[in-house]
C-alpha positions as CSV (number, residue, x, y, z in Angstrom):
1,X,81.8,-53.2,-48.7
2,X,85.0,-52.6,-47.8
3,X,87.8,-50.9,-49.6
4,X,90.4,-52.9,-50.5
5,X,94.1,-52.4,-49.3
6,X,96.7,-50.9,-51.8
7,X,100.3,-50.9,-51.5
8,X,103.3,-49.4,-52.9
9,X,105.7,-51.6,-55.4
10,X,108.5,-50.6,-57.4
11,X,109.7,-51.0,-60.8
12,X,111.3,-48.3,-63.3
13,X,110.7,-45.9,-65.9
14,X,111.4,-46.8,-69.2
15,X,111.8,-44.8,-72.1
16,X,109.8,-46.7,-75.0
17,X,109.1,-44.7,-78.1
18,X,105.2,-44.6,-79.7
19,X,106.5,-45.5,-82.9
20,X,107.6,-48.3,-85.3
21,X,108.2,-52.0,-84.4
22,X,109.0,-52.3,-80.3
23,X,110.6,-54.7,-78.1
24,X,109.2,-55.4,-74.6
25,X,110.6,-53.2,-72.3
26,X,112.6,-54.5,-69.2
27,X,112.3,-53.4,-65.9
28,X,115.6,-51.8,-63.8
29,X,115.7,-51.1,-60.5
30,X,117.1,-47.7,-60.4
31,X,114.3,-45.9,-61.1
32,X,111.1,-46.5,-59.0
33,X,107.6,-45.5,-59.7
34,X,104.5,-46.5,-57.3
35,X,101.8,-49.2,-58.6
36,X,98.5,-50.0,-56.3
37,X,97.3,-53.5,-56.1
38,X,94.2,-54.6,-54.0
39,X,94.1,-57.6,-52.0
40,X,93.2,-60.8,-53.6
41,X,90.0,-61.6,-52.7
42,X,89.8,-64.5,-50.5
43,X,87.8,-67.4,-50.9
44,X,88.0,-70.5,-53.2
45,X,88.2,-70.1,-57.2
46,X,90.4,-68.8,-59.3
47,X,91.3,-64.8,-59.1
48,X,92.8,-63.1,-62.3
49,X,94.0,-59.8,-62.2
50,X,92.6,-56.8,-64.3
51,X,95.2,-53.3,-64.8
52,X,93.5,-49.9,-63.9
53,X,96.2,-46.9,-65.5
54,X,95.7,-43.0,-64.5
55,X,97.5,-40.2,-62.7
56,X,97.1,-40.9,-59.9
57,X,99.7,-37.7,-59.1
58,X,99.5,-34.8,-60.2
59,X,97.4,-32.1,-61.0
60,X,94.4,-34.1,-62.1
61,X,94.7,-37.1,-60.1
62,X,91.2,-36.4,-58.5
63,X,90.4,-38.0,-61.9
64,X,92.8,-40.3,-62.3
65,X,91.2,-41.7,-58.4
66,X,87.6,-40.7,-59.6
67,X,88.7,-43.7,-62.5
68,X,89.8,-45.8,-60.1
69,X,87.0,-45.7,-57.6
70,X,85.0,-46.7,-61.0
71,X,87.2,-49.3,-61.5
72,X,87.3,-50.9,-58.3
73,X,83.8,-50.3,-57.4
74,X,82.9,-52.9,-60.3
75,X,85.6,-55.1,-59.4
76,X,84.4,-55.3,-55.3
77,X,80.6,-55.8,-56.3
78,X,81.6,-58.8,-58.7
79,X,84.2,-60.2,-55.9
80,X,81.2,-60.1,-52.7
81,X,78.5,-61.5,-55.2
82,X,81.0,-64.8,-55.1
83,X,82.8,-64.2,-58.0
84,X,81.9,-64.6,-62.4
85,X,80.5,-67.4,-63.7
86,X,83.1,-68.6,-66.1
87,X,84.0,-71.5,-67.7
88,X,82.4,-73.1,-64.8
89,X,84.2,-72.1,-62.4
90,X,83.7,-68.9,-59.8
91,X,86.5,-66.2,-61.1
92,X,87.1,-63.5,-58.7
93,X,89.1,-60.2,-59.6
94,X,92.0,-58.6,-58.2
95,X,93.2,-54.8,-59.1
96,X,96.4,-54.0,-60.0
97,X,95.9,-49.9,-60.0
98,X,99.3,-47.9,-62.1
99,X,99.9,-44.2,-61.9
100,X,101.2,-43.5,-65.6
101,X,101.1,-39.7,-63.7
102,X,99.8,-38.6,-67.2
103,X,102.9,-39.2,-68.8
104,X,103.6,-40.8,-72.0
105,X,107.0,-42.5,-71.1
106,X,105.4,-43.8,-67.9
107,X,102.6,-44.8,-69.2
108,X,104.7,-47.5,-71.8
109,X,106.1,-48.9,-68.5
110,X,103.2,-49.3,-66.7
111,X,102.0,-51.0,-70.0
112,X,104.4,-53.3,-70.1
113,X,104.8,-54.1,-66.4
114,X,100.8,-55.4,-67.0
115,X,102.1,-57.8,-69.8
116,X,104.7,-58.8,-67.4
117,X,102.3,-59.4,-64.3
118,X,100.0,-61.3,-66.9
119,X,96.6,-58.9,-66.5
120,X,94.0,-60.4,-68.0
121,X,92.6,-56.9,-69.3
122,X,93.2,-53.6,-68.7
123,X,90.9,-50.7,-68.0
124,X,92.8,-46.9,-69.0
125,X,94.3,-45.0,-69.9
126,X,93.0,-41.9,-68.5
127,X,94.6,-39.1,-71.1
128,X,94.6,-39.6,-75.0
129,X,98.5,-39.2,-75.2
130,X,99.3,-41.7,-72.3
131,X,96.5,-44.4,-73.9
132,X,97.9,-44.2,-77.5
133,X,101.5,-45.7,-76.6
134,X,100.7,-47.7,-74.3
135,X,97.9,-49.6,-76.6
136,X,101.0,-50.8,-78.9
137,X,102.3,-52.8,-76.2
138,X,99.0,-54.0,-75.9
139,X,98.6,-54.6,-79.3
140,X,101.3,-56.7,-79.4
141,X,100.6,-58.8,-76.4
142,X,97.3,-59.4,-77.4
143,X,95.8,-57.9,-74.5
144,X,92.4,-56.5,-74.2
145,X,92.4,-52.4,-73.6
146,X,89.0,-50.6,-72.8
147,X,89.6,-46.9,-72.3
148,X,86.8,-45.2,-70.2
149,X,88.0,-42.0,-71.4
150,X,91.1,-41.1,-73.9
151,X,88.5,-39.7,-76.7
152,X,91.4,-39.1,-79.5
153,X,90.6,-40.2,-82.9
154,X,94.1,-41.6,-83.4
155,X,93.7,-44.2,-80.7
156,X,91.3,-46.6,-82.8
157,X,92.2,-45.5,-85.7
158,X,95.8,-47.4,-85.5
159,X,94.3,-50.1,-86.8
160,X,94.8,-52.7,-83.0
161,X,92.3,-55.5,-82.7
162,X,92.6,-54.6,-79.0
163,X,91.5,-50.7,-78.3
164,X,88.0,-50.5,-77.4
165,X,86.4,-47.3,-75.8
166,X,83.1,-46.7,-74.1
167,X,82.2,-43.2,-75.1
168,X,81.9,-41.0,-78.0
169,X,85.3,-39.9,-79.2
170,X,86.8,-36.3,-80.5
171,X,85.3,-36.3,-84.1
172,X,82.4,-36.6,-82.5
173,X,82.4,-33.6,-80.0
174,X,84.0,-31.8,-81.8
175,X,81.5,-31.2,-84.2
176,X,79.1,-30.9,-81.9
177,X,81.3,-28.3,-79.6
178,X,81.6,-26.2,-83.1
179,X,78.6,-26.4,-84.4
180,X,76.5,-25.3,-81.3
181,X,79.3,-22.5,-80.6
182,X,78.7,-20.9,-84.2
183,X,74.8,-21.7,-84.4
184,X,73.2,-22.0,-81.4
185,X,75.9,-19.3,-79.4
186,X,75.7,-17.2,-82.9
187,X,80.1,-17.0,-82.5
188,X,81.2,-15.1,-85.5
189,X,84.6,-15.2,-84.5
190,X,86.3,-17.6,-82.2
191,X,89.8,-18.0,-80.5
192,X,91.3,-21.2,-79.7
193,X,94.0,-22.6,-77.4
194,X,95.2,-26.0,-76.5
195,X,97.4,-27.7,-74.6
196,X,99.4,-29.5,-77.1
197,X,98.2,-33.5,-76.0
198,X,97.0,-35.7,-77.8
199,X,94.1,-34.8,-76.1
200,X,93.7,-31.5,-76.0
201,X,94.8,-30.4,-79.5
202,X,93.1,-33.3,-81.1
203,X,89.5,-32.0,-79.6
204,X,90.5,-27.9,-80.9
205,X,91.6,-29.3,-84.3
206,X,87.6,-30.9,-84.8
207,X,86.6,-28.6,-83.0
208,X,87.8,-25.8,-85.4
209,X,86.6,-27.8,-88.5
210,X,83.6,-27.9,-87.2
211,X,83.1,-24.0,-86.5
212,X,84.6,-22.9,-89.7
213,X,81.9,-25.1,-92.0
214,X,79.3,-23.9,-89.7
215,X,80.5,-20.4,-90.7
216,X,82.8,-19.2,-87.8
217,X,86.0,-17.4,-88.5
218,X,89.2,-18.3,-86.3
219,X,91.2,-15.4,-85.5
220,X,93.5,-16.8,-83.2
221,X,95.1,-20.0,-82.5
222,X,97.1,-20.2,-79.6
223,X,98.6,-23.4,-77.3
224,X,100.1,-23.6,-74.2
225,X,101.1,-26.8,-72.1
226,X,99.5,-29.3,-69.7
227,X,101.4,-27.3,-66.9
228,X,101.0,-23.9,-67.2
229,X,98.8,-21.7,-65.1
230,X,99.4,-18.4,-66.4
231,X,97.6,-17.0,-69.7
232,X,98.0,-13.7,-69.1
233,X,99.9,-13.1,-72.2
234,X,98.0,-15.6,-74.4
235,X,95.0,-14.1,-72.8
236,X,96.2,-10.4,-73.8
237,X,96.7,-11.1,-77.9
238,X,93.2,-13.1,-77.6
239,X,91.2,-9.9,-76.4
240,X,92.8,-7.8,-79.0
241,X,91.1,-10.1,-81.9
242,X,87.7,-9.3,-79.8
243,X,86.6,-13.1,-80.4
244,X,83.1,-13.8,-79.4
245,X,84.0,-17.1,-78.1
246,X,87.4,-18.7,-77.0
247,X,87.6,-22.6,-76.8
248,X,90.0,-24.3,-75.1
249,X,91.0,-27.7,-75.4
250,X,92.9,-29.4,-72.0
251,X,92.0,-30.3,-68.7
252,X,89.9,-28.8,-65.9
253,X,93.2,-27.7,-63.8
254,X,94.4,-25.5,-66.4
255,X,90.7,-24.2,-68.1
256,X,89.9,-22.7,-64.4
257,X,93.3,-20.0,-64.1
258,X,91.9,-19.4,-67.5
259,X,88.9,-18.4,-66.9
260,X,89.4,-16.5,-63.7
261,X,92.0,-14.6,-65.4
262,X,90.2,-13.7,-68.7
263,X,87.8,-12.6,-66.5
264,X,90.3,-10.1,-64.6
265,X,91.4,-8.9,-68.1
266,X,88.0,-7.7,-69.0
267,X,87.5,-10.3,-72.0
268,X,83.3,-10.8,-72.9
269,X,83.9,-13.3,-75.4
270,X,82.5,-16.8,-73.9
271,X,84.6,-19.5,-72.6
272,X,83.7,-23.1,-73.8
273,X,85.7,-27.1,-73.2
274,X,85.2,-30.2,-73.6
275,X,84.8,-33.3,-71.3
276,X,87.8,-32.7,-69.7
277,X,87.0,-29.3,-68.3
278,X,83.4,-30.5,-67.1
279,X,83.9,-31.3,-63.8
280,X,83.2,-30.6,-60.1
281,X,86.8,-30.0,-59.9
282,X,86.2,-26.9,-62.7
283,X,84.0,-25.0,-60.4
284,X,86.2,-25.8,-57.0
285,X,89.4,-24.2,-58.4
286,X,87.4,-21.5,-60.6
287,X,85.0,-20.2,-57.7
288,X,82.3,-17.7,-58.7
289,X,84.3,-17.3,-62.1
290,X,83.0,-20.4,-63.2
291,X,79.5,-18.7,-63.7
292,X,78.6,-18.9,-68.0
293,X,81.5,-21.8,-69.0
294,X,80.1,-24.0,-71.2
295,X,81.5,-27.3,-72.0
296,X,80.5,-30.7,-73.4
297,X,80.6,-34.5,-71.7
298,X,80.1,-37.5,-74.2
299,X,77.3,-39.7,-72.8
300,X,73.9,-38.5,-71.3
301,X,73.8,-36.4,-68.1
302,X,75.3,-38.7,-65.1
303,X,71.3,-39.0,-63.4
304,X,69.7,-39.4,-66.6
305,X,71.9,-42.3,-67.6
306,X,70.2,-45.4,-67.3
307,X,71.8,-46.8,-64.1
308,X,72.9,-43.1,-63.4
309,X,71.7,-42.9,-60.0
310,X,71.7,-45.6,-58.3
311,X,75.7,-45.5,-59.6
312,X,75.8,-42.0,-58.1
313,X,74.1,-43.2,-54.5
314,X,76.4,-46.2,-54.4
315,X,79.1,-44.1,-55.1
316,X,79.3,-41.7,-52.8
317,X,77.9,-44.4,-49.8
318,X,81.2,-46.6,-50.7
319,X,84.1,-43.7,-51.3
320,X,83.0,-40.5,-49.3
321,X,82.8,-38.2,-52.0
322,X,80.9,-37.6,-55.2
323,X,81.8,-38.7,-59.1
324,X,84.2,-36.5,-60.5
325,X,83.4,-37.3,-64.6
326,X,84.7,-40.7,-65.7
327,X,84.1,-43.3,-62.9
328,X,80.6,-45.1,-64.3
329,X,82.7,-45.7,-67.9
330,X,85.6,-47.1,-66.4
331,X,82.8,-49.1,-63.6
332,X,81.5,-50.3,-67.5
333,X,85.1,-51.2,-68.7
334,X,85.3,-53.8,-66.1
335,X,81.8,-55.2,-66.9
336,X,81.9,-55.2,-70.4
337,X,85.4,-57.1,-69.8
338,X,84.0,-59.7,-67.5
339,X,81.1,-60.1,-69.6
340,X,83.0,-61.1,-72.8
341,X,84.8,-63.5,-70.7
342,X,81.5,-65.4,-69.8
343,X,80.3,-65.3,-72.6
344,X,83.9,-66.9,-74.2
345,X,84.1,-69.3,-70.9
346,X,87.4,-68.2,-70.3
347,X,89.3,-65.5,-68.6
348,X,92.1,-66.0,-71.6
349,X,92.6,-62.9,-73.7
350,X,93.0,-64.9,-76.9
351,X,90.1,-66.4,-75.7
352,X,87.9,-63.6,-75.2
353,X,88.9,-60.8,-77.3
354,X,86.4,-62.0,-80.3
355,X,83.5,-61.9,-77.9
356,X,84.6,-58.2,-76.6
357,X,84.5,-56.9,-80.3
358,X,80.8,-57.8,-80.4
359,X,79.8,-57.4,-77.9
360,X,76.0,-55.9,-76.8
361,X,76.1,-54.4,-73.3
362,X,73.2,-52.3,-70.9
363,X,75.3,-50.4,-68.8
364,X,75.1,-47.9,-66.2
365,X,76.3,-45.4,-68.9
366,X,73.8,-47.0,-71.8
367,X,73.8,-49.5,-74.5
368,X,77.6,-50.7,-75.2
369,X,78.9,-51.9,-78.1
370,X,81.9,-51.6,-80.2
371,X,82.2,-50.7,-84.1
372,X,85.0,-52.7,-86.2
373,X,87.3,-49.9,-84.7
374,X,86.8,-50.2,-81.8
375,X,84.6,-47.1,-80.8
376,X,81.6,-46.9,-78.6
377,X,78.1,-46.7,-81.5
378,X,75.6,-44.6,-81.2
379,X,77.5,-42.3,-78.6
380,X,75.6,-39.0,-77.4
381,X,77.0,-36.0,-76.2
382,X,75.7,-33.3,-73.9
383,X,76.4,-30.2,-73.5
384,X,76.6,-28.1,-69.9
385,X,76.7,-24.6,-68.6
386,X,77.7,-23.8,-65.2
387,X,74.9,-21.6,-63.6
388,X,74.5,-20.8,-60.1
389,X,77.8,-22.4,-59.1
390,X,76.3,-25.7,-61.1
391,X,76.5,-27.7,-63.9
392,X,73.5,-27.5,-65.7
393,X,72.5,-29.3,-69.2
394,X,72.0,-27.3,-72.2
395,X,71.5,-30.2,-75.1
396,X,72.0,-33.5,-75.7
397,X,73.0,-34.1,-79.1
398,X,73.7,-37.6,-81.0
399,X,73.2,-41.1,-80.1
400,X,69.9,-41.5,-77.8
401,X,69.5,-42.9,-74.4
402,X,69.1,-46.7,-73.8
């Protein structure tokens, strides 16, 4: 199979606030930001496009490409199969791939340029706090979102016909990160820090209800930003509240300077994330000081998923390199999109959106289907320690392989 071609378009960046009642946004010309569309697929039928948003720049945009490698690899094996049976008629798929570059006020933009290209769905966003304002523009175009990965609790809890997600979200690991650090670790006292997104901070804040009713005590709270590298100093007023644990909520570029430097400070306490920090990435950038992190990933470990694999092998055969965390959720986005289009006949969001809320799905990641909120039932979570310069599974907790 061969990878499709991609090519830089303009359009601008548009301020468009999170909040309250919004107008579409309109595109200027002074201010460009790059897009990625494949090639149409050639061949008879009709071809309808589906939106793929990420950071695609950036200091994690081997995720934001690890998402779109998911993306397109779903898209390219529908396409060479000759296309979805809908309506009667053969629909091929073209991608239209956005880098929101992880920022909020890009990602409203990109949102809006898909409502103005006339997407048919739209698979993203990567981060929590680029997902939530772009699904009001959604919202309001009736346009179907599936996120493969912004976990926040506020994202379907707005209420949006359209926000659907295909993995456990923050209330859920949460309470699972807590509990297992204060009974299974035996943390008496635990540190936090978080990056302040909607992302990171929402996944400390459950995470420290949950280790407080399990009996923890918090004796530092601490944030940073999505940016920083250095935590010397946060680091520093951490050791002197001798934690037993510290937790950080954020991303794998940011948890491995962490690490390495709590290390160099001398700090025993144990260092635990959450999805975002569980990657390859994490141990590249962290070295040997990655030994003993613990963090969490909802779904089941990526081979023991149920098309885990055979996703992996195909992976790596088609793009060179190997799954970085979220590319079989967002390859499940696009099936679970085309899927309720069959099964509506039409490729028409209005059309199809009643058949995406119930839908019942047997993905490469598991069983998929939505609650009235739109989040992913029955979601496990498993938890990982890096040992020997890999990540290894502790526990699976929640939800049950399919």
């Amino acid at each position: 199979m061969s990878i499709a071609r991609y090519s830089l378009i303009a359009a601008a960046v548009l301020s468009i606030s999170a909040c309250g009642k919004q107008e579409p946004a309109q595109q200027a010309a002074s201010e460009p930001a790059a897009s990625a569309a494949s090639a149409a697929p050639s061949g008879g039928g009709d071809t309808v496009k589906i939106g793929h948003a990420a950071p695609l720049t950036g200091n994690i945009a081997h995720l934001g490409k690890d998402n779109e490698y998911g993306v397109k690899m779903a898209i390219d094996e529908i396409n060479d199969a000759g296309g979805a049976d809908i309506g009667g008629k053969k629909v091929k798929f073209e991608l239209v791939s956005e880098d929101d570059q992880a920022d909020p006020k890009t990602a409203t933009t990109v949102a809006q340029r898909f409502v103005d290209q006339k997407v048919v769905g739209v698979v993203g966003h990567l981060n929590s706090g680029t997902t939530i304002p772009a699904s009001k523009i959604y919202s309001d175009a009736g346009l179907p979102q599936v996120s493969p990965s912004a976990t926040a609790v506020a994202y379907t809890a707005q209420g949006f016909k359209t926000t659907f997600r295909v993995m456990a979200n923050d209330a859920q690991q949460g309470k699972v990160l807590g509990e297992f650090a204060a009974t299974k670790l035996g943390a008496k006292k635990v540190a936090i820090v978080d990056d302040r997104t909607a992302y990171g901070q929402g996944l400390a804040d459950e995470f420290e209800k949950a280790a407080k009713a399990s009996g923890a005590e918090v004796v530092k709270r601490e944030f940073t930003t999505n940016q920083e590298t250095d935590f010397n100093a946060i680091l520093t007023s951490i050791k002197g509240a001798k934690p037993d644990l510290i937790f950080y909520g954020g991303m794998d570029a940011q948890a491995a300077p962490l690490k390495k430097q709590a290390k160099k400070l001398g700090i025993g306490a144990k260092i635990m994330g959450g999805d975002g920090t569980q990657t390859p990435e994490f141990i590249k950038l962290s070295g040997s000081d990655s030994e003993g992190m613990i963090s969490s990933s909802p779904g089941m470990p990526k081979e023991q998923m149920p098309g885990g694999q055979a996703f992996l092998d195909k992976f790596k055969a088609k793009f060179g390199t190997e799954v970085q965390l979220y590319a079989p959720y967002c390859y499940d986005s696009v099936k679970v999109l085309v899927e309720a289009m069959k099964k509506a006949g039409s490729t028409e969001p209005a059309k199809y959106l009643p058949e995406l809320s119930k839908i019942e799905y047997q993905g490469v990641t598991g069983n998929v289907s939505f609650d009235d909120k739109g989040d992913l039932k029955n979601g496990p979570i498993t938890l990982y320690q890096v040992k020997g310069g890999k990540w290894e599974v502790l526990e699976i907790a929640g939800g049950a392989a399919k």
